[in-house]
C-alpha positions as CSV (number, residue, x, y, z in Angstrom):
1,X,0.0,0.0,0.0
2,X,1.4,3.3,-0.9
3,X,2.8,5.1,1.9
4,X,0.4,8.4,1.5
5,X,-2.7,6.4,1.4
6,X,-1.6,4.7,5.3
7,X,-1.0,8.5,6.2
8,X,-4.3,10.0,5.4
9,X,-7.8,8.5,6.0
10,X,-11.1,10.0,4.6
11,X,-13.0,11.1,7.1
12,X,-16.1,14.2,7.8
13,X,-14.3,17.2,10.0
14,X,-17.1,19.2,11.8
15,X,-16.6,22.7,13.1
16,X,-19.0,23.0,16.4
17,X,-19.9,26.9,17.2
18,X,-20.4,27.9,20.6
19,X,-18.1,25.4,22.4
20,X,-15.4,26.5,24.6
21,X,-12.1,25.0,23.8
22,X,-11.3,22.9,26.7
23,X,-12.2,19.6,27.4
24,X,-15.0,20.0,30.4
25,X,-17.3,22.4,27.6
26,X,-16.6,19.2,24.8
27,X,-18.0,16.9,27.6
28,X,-20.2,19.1,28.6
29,X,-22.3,19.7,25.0
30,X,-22.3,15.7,24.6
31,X,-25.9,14.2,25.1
32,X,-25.7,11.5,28.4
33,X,-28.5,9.5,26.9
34,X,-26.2,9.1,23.9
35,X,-23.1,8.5,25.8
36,X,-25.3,5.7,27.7
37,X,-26.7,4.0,24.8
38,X,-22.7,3.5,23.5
39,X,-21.7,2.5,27.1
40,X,-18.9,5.1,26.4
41,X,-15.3,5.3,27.3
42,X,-13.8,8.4,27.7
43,X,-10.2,9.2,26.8
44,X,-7.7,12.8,27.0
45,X,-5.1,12.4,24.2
46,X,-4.0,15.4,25.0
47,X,-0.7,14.6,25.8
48,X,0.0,13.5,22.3
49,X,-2.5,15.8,20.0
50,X,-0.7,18.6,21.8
51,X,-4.6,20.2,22.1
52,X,-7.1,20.6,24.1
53,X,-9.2,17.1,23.3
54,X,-11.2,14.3,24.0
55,X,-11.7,11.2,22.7
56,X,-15.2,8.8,23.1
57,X,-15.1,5.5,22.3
58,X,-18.4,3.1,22.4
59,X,-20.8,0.3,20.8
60,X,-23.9,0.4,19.3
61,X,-25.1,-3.3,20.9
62,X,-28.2,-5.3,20.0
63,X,-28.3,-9.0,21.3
64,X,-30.8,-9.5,18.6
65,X,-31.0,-8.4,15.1
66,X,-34.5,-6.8,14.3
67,X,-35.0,-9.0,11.3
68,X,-34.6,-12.0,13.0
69,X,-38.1,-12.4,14.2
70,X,-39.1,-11.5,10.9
71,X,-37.1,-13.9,8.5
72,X,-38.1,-16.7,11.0
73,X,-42.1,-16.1,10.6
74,X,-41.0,-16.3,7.1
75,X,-38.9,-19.3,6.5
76,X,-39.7,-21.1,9.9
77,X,-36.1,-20.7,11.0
78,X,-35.1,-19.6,14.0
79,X,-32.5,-17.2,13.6
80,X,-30.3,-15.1,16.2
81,X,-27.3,-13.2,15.0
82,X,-26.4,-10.3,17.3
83,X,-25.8,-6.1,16.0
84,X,-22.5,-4.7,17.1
85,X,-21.6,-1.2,15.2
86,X,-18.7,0.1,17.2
87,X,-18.7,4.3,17.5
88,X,-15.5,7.0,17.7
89,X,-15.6,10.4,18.8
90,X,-12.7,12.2,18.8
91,X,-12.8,16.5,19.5
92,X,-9.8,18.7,19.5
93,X,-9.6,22.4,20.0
94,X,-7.0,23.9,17.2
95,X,-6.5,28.1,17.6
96,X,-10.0,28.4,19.8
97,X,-12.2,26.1,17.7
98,X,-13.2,23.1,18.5
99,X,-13.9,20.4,15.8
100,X,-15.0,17.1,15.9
101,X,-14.2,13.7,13.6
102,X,-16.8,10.9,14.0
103,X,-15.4,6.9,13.1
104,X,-18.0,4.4,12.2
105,X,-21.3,5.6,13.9
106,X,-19.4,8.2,16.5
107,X,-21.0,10.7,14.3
108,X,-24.4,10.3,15.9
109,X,-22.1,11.3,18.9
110,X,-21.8,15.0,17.7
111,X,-24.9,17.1,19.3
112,X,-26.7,18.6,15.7
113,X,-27.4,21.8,17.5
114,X,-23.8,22.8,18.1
115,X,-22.6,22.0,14.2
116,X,-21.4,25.3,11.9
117,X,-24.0,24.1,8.8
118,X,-21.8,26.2,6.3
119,X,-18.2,25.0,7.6
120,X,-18.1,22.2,5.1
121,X,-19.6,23.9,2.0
122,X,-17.4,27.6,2.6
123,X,-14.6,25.4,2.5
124,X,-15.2,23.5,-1.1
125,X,-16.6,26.3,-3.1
126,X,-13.2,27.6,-2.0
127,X,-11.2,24.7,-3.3
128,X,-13.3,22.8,-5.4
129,X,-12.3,22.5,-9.3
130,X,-15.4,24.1,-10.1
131,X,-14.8,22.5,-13.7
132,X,-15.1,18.8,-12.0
133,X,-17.8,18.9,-9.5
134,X,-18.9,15.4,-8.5
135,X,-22.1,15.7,-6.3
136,X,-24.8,18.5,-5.8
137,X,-27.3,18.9,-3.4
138,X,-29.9,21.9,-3.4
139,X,-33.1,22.8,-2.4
140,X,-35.3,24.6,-4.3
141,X,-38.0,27.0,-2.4
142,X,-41.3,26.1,-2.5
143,X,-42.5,22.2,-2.3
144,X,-40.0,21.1,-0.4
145,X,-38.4,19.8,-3.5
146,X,-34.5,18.5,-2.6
147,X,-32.2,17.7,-5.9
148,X,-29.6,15.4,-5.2
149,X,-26.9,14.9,-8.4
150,X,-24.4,12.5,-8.8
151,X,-21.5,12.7,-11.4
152,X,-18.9,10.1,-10.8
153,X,-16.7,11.4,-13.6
154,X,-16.7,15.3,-12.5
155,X,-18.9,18.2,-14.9
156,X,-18.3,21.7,-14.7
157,X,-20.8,22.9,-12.0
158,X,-22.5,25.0,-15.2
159,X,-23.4,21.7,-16.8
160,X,-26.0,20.9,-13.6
161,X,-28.4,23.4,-14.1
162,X,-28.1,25.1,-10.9
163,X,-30.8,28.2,-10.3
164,X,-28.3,30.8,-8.7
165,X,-30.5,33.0,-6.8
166,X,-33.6,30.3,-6.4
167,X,-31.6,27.5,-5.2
168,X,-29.8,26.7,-1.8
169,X,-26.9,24.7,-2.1
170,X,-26.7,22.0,0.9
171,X,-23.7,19.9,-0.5
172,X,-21.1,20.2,-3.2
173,X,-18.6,17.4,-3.8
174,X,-15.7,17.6,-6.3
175,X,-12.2,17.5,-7.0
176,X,-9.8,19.1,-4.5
177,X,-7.8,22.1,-6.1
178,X,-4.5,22.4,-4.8
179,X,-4.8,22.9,-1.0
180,X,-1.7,21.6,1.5
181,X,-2.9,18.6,3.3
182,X,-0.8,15.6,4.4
183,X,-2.5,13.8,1.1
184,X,-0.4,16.0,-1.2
185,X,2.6,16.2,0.8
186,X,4.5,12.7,-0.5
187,X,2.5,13.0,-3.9
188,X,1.8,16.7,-5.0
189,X,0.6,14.9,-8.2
190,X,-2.3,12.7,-6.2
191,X,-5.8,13.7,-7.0
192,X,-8.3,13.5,-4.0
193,X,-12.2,14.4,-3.8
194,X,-13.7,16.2,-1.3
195,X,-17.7,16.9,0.0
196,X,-18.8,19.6,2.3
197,X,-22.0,20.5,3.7
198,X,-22.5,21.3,7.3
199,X,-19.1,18.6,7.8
200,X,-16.0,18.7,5.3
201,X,-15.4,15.2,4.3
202,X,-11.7,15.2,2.9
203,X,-8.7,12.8,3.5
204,X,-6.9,14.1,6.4
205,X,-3.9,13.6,7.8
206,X,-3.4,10.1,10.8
207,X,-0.7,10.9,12.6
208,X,-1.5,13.4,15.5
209,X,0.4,16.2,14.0
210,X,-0.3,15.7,10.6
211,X,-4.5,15.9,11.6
212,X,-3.9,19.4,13.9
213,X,-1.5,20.8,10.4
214,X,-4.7,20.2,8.3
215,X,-7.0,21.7,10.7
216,X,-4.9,24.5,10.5
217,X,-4.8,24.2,6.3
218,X,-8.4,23.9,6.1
219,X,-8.9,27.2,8.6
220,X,-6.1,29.3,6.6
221,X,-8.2,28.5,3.3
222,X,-11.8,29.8,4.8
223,X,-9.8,32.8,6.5
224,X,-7.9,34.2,3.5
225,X,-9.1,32.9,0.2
226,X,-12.8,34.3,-1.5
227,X,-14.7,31.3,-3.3
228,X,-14.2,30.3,-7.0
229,X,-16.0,32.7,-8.9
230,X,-18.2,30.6,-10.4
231,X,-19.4,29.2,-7.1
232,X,-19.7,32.8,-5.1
233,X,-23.1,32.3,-5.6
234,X,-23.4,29.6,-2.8
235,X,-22.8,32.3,-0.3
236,X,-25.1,34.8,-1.3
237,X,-27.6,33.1,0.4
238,X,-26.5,33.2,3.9
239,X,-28.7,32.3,7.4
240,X,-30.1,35.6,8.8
241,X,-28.3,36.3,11.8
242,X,-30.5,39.9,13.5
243,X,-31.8,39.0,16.2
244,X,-35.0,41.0,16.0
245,X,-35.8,40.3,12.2
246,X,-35.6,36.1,13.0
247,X,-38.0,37.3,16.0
248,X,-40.3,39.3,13.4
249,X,-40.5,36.2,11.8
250,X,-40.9,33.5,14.0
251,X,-43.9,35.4,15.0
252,X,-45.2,35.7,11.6
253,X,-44.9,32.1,11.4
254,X,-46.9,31.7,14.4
255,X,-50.0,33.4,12.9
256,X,-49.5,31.4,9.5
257,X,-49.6,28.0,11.6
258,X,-52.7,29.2,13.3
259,X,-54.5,29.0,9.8
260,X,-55.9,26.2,7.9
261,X,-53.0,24.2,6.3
262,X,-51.2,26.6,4.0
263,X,-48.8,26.0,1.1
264,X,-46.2,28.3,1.7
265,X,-45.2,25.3,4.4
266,X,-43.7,22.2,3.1
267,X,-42.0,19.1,4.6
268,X,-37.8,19.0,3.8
269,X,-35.6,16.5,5.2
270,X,-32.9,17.8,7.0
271,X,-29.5,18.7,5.7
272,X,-27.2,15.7,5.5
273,X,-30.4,13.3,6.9
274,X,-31.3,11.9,3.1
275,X,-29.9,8.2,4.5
276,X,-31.5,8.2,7.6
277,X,-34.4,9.7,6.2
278,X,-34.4,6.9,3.5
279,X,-33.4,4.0,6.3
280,X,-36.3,5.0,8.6
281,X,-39.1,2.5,8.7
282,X,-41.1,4.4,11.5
283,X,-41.4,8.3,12.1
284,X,-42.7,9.2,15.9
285,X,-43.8,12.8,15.8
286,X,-44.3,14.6,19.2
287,X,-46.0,18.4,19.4
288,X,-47.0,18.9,23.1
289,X,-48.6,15.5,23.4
290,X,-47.9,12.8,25.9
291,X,-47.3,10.1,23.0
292,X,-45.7,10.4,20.0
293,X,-48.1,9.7,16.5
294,X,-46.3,6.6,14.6
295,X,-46.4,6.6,11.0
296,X,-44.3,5.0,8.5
297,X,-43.7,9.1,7.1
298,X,-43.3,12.0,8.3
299,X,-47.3,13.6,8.4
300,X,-46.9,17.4,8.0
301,X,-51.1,16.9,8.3
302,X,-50.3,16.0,11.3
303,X,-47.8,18.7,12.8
304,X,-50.1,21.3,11.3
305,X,-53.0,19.7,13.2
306,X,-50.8,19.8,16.5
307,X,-49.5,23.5,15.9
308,X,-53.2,24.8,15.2
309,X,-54.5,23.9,18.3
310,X,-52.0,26.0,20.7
311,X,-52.2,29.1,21.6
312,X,-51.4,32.1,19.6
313,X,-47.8,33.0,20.6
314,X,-46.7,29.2,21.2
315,X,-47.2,27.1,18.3
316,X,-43.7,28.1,16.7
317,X,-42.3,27.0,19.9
318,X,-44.5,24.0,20.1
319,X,-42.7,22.8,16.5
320,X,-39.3,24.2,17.9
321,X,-39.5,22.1,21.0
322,X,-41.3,18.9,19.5
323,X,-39.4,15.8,18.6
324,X,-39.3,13.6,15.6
325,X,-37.6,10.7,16.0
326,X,-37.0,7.8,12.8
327,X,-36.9,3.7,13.8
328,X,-35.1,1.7,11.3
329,X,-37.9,-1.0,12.4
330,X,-41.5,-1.2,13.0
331,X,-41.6,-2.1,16.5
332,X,-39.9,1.2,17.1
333,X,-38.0,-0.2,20.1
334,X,-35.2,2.1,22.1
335,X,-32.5,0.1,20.1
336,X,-34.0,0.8,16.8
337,X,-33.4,4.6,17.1
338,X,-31.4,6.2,14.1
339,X,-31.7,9.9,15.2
340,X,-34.1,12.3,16.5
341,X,-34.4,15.9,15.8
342,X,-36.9,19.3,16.3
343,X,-39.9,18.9,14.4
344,X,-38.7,22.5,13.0
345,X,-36.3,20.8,11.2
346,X,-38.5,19.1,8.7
347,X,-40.3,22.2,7.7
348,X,-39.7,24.2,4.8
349,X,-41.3,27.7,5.2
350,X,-42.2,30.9,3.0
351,X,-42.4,34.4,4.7
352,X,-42.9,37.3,2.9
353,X,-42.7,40.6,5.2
354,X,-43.7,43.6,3.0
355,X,-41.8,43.0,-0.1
356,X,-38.8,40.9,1.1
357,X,-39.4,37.4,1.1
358,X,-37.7,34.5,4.0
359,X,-37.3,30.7,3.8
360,X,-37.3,28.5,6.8
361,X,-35.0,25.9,6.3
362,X,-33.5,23.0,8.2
363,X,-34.0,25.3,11.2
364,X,-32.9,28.5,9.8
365,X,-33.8,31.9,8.5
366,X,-32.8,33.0,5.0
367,X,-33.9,35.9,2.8
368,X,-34.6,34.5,-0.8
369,X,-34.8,38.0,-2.6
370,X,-31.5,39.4,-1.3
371,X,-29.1,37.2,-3.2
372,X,-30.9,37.9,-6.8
373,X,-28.9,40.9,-7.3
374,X,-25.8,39.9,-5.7
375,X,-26.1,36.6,-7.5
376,X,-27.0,38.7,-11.5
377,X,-24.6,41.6,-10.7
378,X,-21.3,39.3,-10.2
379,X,-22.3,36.7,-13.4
380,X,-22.5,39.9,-15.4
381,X,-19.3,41.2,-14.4
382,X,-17.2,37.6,-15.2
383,X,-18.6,37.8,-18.7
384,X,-17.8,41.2,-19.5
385,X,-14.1,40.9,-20.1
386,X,-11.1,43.1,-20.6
387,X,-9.0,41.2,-22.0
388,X,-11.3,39.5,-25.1
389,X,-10.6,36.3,-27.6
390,X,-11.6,38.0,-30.4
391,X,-9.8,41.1,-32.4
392,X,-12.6,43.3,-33.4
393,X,-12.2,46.6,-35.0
394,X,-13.8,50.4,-33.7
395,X,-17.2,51.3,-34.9
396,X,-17.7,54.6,-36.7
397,X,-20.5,55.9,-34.9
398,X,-21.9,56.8,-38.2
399,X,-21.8,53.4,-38.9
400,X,-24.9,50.4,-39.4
401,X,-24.6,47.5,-37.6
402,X,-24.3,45.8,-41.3
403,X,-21.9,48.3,-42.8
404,X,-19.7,47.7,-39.4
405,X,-19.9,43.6,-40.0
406,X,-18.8,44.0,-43.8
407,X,-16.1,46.1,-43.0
408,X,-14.6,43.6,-40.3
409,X,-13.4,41.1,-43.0
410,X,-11.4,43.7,-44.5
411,X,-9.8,45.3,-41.5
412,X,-9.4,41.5,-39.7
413,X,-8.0,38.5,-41.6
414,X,-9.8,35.4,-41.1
415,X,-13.4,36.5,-39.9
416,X,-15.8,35.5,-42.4
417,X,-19.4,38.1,-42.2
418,X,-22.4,36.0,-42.0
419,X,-24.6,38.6,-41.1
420,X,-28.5,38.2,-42.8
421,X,-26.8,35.2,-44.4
422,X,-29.1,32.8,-42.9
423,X,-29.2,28.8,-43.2
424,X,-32.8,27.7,-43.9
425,X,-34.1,24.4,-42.3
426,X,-37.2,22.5,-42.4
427,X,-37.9,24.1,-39.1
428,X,-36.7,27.5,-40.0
429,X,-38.1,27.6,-43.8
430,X,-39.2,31.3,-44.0
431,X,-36.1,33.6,-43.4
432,X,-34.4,30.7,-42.1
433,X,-31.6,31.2,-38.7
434,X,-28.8,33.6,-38.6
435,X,-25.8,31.5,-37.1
436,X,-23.9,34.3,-36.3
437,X,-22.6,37.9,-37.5
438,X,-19.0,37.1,-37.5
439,X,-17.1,33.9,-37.1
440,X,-13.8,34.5,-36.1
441,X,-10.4,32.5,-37.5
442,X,-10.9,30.1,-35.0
443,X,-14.3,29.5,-35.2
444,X,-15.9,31.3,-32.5
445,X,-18.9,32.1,-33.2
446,X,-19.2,36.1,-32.7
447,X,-23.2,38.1,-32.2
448,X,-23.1,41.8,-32.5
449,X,-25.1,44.5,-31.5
450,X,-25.5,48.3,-31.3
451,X,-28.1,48.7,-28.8
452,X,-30.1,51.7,-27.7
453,X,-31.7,49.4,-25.2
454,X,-32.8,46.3,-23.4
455,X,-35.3,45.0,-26.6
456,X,-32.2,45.0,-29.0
457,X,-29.6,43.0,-26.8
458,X,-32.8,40.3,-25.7
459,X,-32.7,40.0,-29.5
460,X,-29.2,39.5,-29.7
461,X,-28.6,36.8,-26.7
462,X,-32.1,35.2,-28.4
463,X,-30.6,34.9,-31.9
464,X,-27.8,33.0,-30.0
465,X,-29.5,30.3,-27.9
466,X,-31.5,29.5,-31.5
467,X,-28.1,29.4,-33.1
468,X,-26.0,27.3,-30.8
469,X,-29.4,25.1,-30.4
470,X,-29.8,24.3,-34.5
471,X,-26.2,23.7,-34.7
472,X,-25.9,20.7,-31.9
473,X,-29.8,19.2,-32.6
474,X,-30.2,19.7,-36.8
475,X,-27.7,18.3,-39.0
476,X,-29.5,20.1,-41.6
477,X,-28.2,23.1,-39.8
478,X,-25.0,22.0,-39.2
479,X,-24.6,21.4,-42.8
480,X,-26.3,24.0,-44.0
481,X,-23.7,26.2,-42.1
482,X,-20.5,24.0,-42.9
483,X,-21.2,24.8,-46.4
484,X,-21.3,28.4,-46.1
485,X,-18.0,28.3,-43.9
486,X,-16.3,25.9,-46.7
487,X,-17.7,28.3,-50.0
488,X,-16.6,31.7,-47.8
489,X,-13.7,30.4,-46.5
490,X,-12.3,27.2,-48.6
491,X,-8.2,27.1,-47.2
492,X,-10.3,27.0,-43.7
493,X,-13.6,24.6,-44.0
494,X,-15.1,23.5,-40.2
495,X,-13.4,20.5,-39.0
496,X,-15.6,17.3,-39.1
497,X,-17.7,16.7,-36.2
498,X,-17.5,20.9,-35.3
499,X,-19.3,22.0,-32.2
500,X,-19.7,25.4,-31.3
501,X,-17.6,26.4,-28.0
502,X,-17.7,29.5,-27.8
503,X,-20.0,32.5,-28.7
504,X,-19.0,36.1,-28.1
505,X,-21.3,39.1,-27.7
506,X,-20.0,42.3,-29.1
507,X,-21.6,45.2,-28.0
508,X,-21.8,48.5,-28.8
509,X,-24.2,50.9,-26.4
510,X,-25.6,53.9,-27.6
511,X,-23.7,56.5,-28.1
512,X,-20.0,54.3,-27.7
513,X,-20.7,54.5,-23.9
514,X,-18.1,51.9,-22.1
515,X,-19.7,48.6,-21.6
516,X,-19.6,47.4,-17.6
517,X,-21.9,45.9,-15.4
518,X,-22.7,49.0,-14.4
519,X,-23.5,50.8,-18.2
520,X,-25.6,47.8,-19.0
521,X,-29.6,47.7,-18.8
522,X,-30.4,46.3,-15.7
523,X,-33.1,44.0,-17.8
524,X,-30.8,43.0,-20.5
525,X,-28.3,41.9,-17.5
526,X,-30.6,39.5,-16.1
527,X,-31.4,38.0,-20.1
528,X,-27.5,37.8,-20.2
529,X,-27.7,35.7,-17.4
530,X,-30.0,33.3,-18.3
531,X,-28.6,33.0,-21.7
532,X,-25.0,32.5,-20.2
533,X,-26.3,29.5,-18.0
534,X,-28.3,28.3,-21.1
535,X,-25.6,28.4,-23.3
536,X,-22.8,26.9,-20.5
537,X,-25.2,24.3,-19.9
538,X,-24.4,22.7,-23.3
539,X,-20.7,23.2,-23.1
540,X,-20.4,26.9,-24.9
541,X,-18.8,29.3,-22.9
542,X,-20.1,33.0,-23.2
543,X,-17.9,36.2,-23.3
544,X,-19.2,39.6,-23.7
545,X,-17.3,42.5,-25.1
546,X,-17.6,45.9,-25.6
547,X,-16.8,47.8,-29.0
548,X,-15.2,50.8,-29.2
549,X,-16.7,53.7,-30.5
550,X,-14.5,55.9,-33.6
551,X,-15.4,58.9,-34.8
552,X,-13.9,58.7,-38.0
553,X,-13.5,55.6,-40.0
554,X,-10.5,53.7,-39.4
555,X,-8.1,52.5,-42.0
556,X,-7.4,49.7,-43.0
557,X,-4.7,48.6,-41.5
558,X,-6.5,47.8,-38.5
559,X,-5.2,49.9,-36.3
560,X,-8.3,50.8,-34.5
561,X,-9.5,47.9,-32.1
562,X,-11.9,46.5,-29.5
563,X,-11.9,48.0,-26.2
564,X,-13.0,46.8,-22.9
């Protein structure tokens, strides 16, 4: 066995908030009845961790399986094999945090309450490869609706669809992007993966200083590096953390479950939960009742039943403080407990105070509406660039849009003018589909516009979702276009089996105003958007460029060209 796979060992790093780093407060936030149920052993490696830490070590006994009794009403056999699932806890404070790494089922150990949700996620959209992204899990508001997306091979995170501003991301799993762990330090060649959601599952170092130096890695990377641009967008929907709007809204919450059963409330399994949740053969639900409602699902009929009937003023509590608890068997027998969790937990709420709309989910507040902008405003500004693929001359203000396109084969060898040249298909027989204006000499595919507002560009990025669409679904298209390439440009015909990879829009705003995030229509910036993640989504990257404005033509030696 290679000698950096014995010195690391996959395992899920939790961050807990609110614990003290000594050893009495990591005792002290541990649930007894848990610590019972393990017949735990406690341990202080301190000594050798060089930390403030603690380690549990216990067993999940059962003298009898569950489905013993069962397989011997089936087959008449008695059966009686024993369950044994040993548990490991082991917390360490590193710098004032205290963190916690579960082995086998120790991480039932670690109390739910105390976790940091984000710790594992800030960390991967940080060092992710955002180009090979392996597993997604988001929640979409509204329904309840969780979308769980498994790549084994690695996509770029643009090829899974992902709803910036209407989606919450709960887990993202890819390949780690250079970060110094023990795992690279034999092999800087080695290629791990890595998950994070509320824990940061990651190959970490075995030996006692190897695992505190990758603690200490992980923390540098969440303290001085900003996330991958093209996963920012996780974080601009962040839990609410003022004090007196979460009260606002618990209490508008309150009024909602006081009403018949509304549809701004939903059932979602907690974060991380999707096993247990699929495991569980029994849910008990408790809402200020002596006995707990059994039910082989979680009722929200029910916990909306229960929270109508309190008083005004308690029923959020009464959901706060209720339990749910899931049974991996029907008898629902103390040793058939998986995990057990606030009722709040399961449910997915909508809150709209004046205009500003909130989400309740997996306990906690978010506002839905804030990261829109945030989430538009940063896409725009990656895909306007200053440094752009293609060499485009000024425009002579003076100028058509068709005069500029004619003259840019003239001033720019290579680019072939396709503008009103259209290909005609069975599905576009009338004036048939512009491709593009330009195609540059290496066969990007290039859209330009002068626009005096937002109704021009929505044209433009519409002419180029149609484009790249007919040229990937309709080999009538295709060919239609490969001919026009071959006849225009015959030393430089499309290579066989040609896919569009890029397109570029080239834009000139009224007047030769600089294009920025900033200059352009606040409508057209969202179409951008929408067109960008259509258009990524098949594999064709978007860049947007401004043109420089001339005031007199240029000559033709080219020596006018596109600024940013």
């Amino acid at each position: 066995m290679a000698s950096s796979t014995s010195n690391t060992s996959k395992r899920t790093l939790y961050r807990l908030a609110g614990v003290a780093p000594t050893v009495d407060a990591m005792f002290d936030v541990l649930d007894p009845d848990r610590l019972e149920a393990v017949d735990a052993e406690l341990h202080l490696p301190q000594e050798r961790l060089g930390v403030p830490s603690l380690l549990v070590t216990g067993s999940f006994e059962q003298p009898v399986a569950s489905w013993c009794d069962e397989i011997g009403r089936t087959t008449g056999c008695e059966v009686s094999r024993p369950v044994n699932r040993s548990a490991g806890l082991l917390m360490l404070a590193v710098d004032g945090e205290v963190y916690a790494i579960g082995y086998d089922q120790g991480f039932r150990l670690v109390p739910d309450h105390v976790k940091d949700r984000r710790f594992g996620l800030q960390f991967v959209i940080r060092r992710v490869d955002p180009g090979q992204i392996r597993d997604l899990v988001s929640h979409t508001p509204g329904g309840g609706r969780t979308d769980i997306t498994l790549v084994p091979g690695g996509t770029p995170v643009w090829n899974l669809g992902v709803q910036d501003h209407a989606q919450i991301v709960r887990r993202l799993g890819g390949r780690l992007d250079g970060v110094q762990l023990t795992l690279g330090r034999d092999d800087r060649t080695r290629i791990s993966s890595v998950e994070g959601g509320t824990g940061l599952r990651v190959r970490l170092g075995v030996e006692a200083a190897d695992l505190v130096a990758d603690i200490r890695a992980i923390v540098q990377v969440l303290r001085d590096e900003a996330p991958s641009p093209e996963l920012e967008f996780v974080e601009h929907i962040v839990p609410i953390k003022d004090g007196t709007l979460v009260t606002r809204l618990e209490e508008r919450l309150d009024d909602m479950l006081g009403e018949r059963q509304d549809r701004r409330i939903a059932v979602a399994v907690p974060s991380g939960r999707w096993d247990d949740f699929a495991a569980a053969q029994v849910f008990a639900i408790k809402v200020n009742s002596p006995e707990a409602r059994l039910a082989d699902d979680f009722s929200l009929e029910y916990v909306l039943d229960r929270a109508r009937v309190q008083r005004p003023g308690t029923r959020f509590a009464a959901l706060r403080d209720g339990r749910v608890t899931l049974y991996s068997h029907l008898r629902a027998g103390k040793e058939d407990v998986i995990w057990t969790s606030s009722v709040l937990r399961w449910i997915e709420a909508e809150v709209a105070l004046g205009a500003r709309r909130f989400l309740l989910l997996d306990g906690q507040w978010y506002e839905v509406g804030e990261a829109y902008l945030k989430t538009v405003r940063s896409h725009v500004e990656r895909l306007i660039t200053d440094t752009p693929s293609v060499d485009l001359p000024a425009w002579v203000l003076g100028d058509t849009e068709r005069t500029y396109n004619e003259s840019v084969p003239d001033l720019r060898s290579g680019y072939v003018c396709f503008d009103l040249d259209n290909v005609r298909t069975a599905l576009h027989q009338g004036n048939g589909v512009e491709i593009c204006d330009l195609l540059s000499p290496d066969n990007v595919l290039v859209m330009v516009k002068r626009a005096k507002g937002s109704d021009a560009l929505s044209h433009l990025f519409g002419q180029a979702v149609v484009a790249v669409q007919s040229l990937l679904h309709s080999p009538e298209a295709m060919e239609g276009f490969a001919r026009k390439v071959a006849e225009a440009r015959p030393d430089q015909a499309l290579p066989d089996g040609f896919r569009p990879s890029k397109v570029v829009f080239a834009i000139l705003l009224k007047n030769g105003t600089d294009l920025t995030a900033d200059t352009l229509f606040p409508f057209s910036q969202v179409t951008l958007v929408q067109t960008a993640k259509s258009l990524q989504a098949w594999g064709v990257a978007v860049e947007v460029v401004g043109i420089r404005a001339a005031a007199v033509p240029p000559n033709r030696s080219g020596i006018h060209h596109l600024a940013a």
